[in-house]
C-alpha positions as CSV (number, residue, x, y, z in Angstrom):
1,X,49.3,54.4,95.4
2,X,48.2,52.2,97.6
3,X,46.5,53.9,100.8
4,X,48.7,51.8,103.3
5,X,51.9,53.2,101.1
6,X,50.9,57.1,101.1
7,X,50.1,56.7,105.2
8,X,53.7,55.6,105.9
9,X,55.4,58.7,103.9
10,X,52.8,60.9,104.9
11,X,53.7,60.3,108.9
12,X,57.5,60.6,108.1
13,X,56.8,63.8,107.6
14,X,53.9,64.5,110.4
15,X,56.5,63.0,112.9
16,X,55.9,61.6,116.1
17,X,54.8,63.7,119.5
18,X,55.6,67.5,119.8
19,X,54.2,70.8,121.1
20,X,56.0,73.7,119.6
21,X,54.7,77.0,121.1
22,X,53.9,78.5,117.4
23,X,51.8,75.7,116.2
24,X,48.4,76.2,116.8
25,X,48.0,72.7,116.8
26,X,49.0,72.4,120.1
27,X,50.3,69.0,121.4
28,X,50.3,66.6,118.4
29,X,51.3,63.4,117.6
30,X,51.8,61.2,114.5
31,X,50.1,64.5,112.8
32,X,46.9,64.3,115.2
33,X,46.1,67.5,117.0
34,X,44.4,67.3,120.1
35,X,40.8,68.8,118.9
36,X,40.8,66.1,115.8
37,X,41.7,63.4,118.2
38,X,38.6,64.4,120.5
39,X,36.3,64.8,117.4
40,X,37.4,61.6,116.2
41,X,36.6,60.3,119.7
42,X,33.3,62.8,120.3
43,X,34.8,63.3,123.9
44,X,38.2,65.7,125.2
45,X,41.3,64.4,125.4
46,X,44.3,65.0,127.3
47,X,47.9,65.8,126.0
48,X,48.9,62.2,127.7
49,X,47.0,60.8,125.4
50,X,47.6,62.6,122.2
51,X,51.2,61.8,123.5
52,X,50.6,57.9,123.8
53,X,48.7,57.7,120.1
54,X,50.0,54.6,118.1
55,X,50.1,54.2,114.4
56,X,47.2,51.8,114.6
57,X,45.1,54.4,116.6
58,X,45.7,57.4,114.0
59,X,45.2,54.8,110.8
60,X,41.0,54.8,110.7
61,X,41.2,58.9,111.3
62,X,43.7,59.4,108.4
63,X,41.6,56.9,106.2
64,X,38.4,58.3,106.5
65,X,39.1,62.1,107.4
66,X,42.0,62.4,104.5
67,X,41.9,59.7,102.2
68,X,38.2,58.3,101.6
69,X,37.0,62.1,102.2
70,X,39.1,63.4,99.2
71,X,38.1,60.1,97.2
72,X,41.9,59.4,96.7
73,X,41.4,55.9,95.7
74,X,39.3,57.3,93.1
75,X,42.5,59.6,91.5
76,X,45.1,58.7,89.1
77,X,48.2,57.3,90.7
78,X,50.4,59.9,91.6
79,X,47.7,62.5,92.3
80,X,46.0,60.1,94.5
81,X,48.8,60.6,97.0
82,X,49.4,63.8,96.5
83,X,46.0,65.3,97.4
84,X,46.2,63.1,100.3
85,X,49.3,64.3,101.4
86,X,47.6,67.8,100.9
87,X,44.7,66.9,102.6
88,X,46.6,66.2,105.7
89,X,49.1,68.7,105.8
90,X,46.6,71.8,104.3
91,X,43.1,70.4,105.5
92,X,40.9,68.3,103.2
93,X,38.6,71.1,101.9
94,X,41.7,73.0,100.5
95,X,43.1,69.7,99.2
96,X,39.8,69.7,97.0
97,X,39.6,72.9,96.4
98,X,43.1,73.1,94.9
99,X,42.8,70.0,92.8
100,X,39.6,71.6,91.1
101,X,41.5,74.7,90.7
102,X,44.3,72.5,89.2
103,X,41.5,70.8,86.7
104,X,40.2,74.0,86.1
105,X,36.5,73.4,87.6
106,X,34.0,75.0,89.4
107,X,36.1,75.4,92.6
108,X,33.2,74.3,95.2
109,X,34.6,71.8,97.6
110,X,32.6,68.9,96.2
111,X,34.6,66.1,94.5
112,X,31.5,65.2,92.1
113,X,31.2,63.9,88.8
114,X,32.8,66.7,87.1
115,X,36.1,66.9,88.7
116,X,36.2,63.3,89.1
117,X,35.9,62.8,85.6
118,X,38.2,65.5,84.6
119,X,41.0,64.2,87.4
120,X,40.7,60.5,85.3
121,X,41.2,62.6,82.1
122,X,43.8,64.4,82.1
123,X,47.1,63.8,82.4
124,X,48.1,63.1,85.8
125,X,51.9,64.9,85.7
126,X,50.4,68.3,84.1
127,X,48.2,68.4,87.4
128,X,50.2,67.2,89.8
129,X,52.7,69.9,88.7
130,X,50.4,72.5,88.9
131,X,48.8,71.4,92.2
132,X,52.6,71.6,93.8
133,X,53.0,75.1,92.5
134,X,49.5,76.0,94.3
135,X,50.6,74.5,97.1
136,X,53.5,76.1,97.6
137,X,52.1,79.7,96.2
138,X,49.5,78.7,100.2
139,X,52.7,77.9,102.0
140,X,54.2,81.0,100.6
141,X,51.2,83.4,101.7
142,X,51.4,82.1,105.3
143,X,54.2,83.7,108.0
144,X,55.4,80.8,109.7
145,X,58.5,79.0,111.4
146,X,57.8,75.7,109.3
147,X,58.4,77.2,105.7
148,X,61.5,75.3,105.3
149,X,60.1,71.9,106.5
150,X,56.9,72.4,104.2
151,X,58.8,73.0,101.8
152,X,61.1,70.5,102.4
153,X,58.2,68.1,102.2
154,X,56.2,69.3,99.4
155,X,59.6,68.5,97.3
156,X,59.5,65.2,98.5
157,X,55.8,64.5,97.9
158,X,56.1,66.1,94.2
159,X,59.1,63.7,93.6
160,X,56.9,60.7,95.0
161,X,53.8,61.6,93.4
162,X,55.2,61.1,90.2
163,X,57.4,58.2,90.8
């Protein structure tokens, strides 16, 4: 998938501006806190302007923080999108880790030669399934407000990732 495509399902689900007292997120909007807008930006930022963020402004942080971090355009399609997706909703170094514990690697964070090779080899629906179910064995461990919504959303992202 295409990077511009798994952006524009990723925000449906990230939403636009909110600041629910049990998200320790704090104010956010189009799925950007307020500390990763201000370490995007190396400078604080104020709710107003977490609150006035723009597709166009989030785009770069989503690219490089998410999608070039977890080598996405490096993955088979399907799994490409879903680690992204992960990456975003879970934090890219438990999107990594849970792929290479879906390949069965050494589970160290580091998208290197090994899992990259073993993402390209095997087949694509075997490990997206699996990375779903690890996924949602996460959202399971966690108490929160937002189990429905997550998995809400992880239904949907399974479904897309391997349309």
């Amino acid at each position: 998938m295409k990077f511009e495509n798994a952006l524009e399902i990723v925000l449906k689900w990230e939403g636009g501006y909110s600041n629910h007292p049990q998200d320790p997120g704090g104010a956010t909007n189009l799925g950007m806190t307020r500390q990763t807008l201000a370490e995007w930006l190396g400078r604080p930022v104020s709710e107003a302007e977490v609150r006035d963020l723009k597709v166009s402004d989030v785009e770069p942080i989503y690219r490089a923080r998410y999608w070039d971090a977890c080598r996405c355009d490096e993955l088979p399609a399907g799994l490409d999108f879903l680690v992204f997706d992960c990456a975003v909703n879970q934090g890219a170094g438990r999107a990594k880790r849970l792929l290479q514990k879906s390949l069965g690697v050494l589970e160290d964070g580091i998208l290197g030669p090994v899992t990259m090779r073993r993402a390209q080899d095997s087949p694509a629906t075997q490990i997206i399934d699996e990375m779903v179910a690890r996924r949602a064995v996460h959202y399971a461990s966690l108490q929160s407000v937002f189990h429905l919504g997550w998995f809400r959303r992880l239904t949907e992202i399974h479904w897309q990732s391997l349309s």
